[in-house]
N, C-alpha and C positions, 0 to 999 in steps of 0.2 A: 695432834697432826692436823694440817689445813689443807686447803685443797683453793689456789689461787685462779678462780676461774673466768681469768680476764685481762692477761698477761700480755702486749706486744713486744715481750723478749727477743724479739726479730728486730727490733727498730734500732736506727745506726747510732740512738744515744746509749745505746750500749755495747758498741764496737768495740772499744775501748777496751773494758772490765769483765765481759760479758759471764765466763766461768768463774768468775769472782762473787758476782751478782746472783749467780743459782748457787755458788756455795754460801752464802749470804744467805740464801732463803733457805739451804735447807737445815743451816742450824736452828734459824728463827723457828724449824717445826713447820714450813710445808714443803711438803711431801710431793705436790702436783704443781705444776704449772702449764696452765691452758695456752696455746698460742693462738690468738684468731688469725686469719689470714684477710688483708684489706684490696687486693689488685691480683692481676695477674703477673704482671713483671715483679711483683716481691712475692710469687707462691712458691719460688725455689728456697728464701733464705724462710718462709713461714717454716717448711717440708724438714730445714737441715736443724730447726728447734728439737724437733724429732728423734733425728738419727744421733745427732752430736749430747742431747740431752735428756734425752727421753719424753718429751712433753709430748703430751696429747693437742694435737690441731683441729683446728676448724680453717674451711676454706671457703671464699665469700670474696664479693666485693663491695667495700663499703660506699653506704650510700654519699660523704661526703668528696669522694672522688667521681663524680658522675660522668664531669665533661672525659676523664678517661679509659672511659670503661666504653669498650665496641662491642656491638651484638657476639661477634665471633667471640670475644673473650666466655660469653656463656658458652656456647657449646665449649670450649676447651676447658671452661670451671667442671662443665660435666666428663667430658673426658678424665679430669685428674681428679675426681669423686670416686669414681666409678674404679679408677685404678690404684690411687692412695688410702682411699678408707679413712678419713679423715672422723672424728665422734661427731662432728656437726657443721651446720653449714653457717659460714658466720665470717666476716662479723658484717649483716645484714641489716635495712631498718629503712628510716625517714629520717631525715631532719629538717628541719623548718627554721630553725634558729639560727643557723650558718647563712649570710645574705648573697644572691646571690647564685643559688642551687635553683636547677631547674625542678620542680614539683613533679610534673609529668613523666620523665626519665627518670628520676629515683621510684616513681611507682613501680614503672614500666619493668626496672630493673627487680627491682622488691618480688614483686609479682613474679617476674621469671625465676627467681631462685628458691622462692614459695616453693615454686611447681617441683623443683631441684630435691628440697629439702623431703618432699611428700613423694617423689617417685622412690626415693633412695631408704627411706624411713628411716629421717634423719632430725634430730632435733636444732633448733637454730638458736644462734646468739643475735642478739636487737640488740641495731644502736636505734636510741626513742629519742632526738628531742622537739618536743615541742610538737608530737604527732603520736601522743599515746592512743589518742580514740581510731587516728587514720590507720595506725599500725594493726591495732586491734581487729578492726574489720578485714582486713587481707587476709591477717591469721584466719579468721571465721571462713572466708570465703573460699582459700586454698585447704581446709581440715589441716593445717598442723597445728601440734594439740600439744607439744614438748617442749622443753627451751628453757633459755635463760633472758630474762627486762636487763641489760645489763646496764648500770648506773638508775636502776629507778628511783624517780620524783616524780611519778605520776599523784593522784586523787587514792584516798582508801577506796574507793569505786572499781579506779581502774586496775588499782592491787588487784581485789576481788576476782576482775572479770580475767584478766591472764592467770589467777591459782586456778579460776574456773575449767581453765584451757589445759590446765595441767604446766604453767609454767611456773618456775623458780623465778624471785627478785633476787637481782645483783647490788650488792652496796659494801662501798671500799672510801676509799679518804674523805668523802665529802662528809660521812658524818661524822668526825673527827672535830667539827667546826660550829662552834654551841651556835653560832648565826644561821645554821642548817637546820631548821626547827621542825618545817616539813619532815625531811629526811629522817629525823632525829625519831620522830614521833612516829614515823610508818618504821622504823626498824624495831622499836619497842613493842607499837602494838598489831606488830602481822604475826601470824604465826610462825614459829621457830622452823617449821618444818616447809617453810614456803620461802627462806632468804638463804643464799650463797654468799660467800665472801668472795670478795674477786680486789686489785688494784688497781687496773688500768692503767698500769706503770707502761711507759717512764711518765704517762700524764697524770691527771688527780689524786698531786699529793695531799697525802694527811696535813693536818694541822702544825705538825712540829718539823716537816720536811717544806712546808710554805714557799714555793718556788723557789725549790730544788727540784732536781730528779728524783722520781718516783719508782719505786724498786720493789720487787716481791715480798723482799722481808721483812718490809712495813705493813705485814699483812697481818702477825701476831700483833704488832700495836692496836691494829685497828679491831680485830677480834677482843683485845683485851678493853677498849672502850665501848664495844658493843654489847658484850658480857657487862658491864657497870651499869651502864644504862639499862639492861634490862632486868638486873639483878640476879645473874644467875653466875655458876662459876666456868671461868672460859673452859674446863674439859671440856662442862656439858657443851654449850657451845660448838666446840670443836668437834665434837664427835654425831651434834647434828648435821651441822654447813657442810662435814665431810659426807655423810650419809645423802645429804641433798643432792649433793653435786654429781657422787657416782649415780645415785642412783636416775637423775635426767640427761645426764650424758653417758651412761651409762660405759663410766669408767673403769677398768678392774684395781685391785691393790697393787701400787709399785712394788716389783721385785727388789 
């Protein structure tokens, strides 16, 4: 059983097929799929991932929608915190890599849903790119200490300093891709008990999906290539990344 902790199963490339697409995943063997929530004008179809499918959410605004995110959207993030219970605050972070993002407003933003995630004791999901050291220091500053690096490619340093913090590494299709050497190399040699599986479907597909859409059920392929690479057999595997995941977003077992 897997446990997909990094799913945008809300997004309208899969309007289409959508119950298709979770019964897809759940023959491939996972059992969960995480929904992050990005805005406030998409935290209605994040919320019906929920009710219509069971997924556990996360509620957030992400950092690469800056210029649409208004101060009032936080306090209404906390209002629907406070009143949905969401397992985590997400999907949250920096990015530096996207040209064009104001630096100062994705702090700004960061920083207030930090506050969000530590009033409510809540763990968060990171988007990192290109801002692992600057992300890292917020973490330090606001005490949250839980979470998931989702898509990490940081340094084995900054591995280190977020297991330090008590957070889980996120890694899904990119290491599928032998040119992924980084990646490749910190999935083998982090400890088992410090990596989550996740997709980030419908975007970074695996290797054998090469822009196409990207779907939860490519999430057994992707476990079964990270089990090779690390030499171990995908139960084990599986019965860790599942363990990981409940146990920092502290998920219970699907009915």
């Amino acid at each position: 059983m897997f446990i997909d902790t990094h799913c945008h199963l809300d997004a309208p490339e899969f309007d289409a097929d959508r119950a298709e697409v979770v019964a897809r995943a759940q023959a491939e063997g996972v059992a969960q799929i995480v929904v992050p929530g990005i805005s406030l004008p998409t935290l209605a179809g994040t919320l019906a991932m929920r009710s219509q499918y069971g997924c556990p959410v996360a509620l957030g605004l992400h950092p690469i929608y800056e210029r649409t995110h208004r101060d009032e959207h936080l306090l209404a993030l906390r209002e629907a915190i406070a009143r949905e219970q969401p397992v985590a605050v997400g999907e949250i972070g920096l990015d530096f890599f996207v040209p064009g993002l104001d630096a100062q407003r994705q702090t700004e933003l960061f920083a207030a849903q930090l506050k969000l995630a530590r009033d409510f004791d809540l763990p968060v999901l990171l988007h990192v790119r290109k801002s692992q050291d600057q992300v890292l220091k917020q973490l330090r500053r606001f005490g949250v200490r839980r979470g998931i690096a989702h898509a990490f490619n940081g340094s084995p340093q900054q591995a280190d300093a977020y297991i330090t913090l008590g957070f889980k590494l996120g890694f899904g299709g990119n290491l599928t891709f032998e040119r992924a050497l980084n990646i490749r190399r910190l999935a083998v040699d982090l400890p088992l008990d410090s990596i989550v599986l996740e997709t980030d479907a419908p975007d970074i597909s695996p290797g054998w999906a090469y822009k196409q859409r990207n779907e939860p059920a490519y999430l057994a392929g992707i476990a079964a290539e990270l089990a090779a690479l690390r030499g171990i057999s995908v139960t084990e595997l599986a019965v860790q990344t599942t363990a990981n995941a409940r146990a920092v977003l502290g998920l219970a077992s699907p009915t």
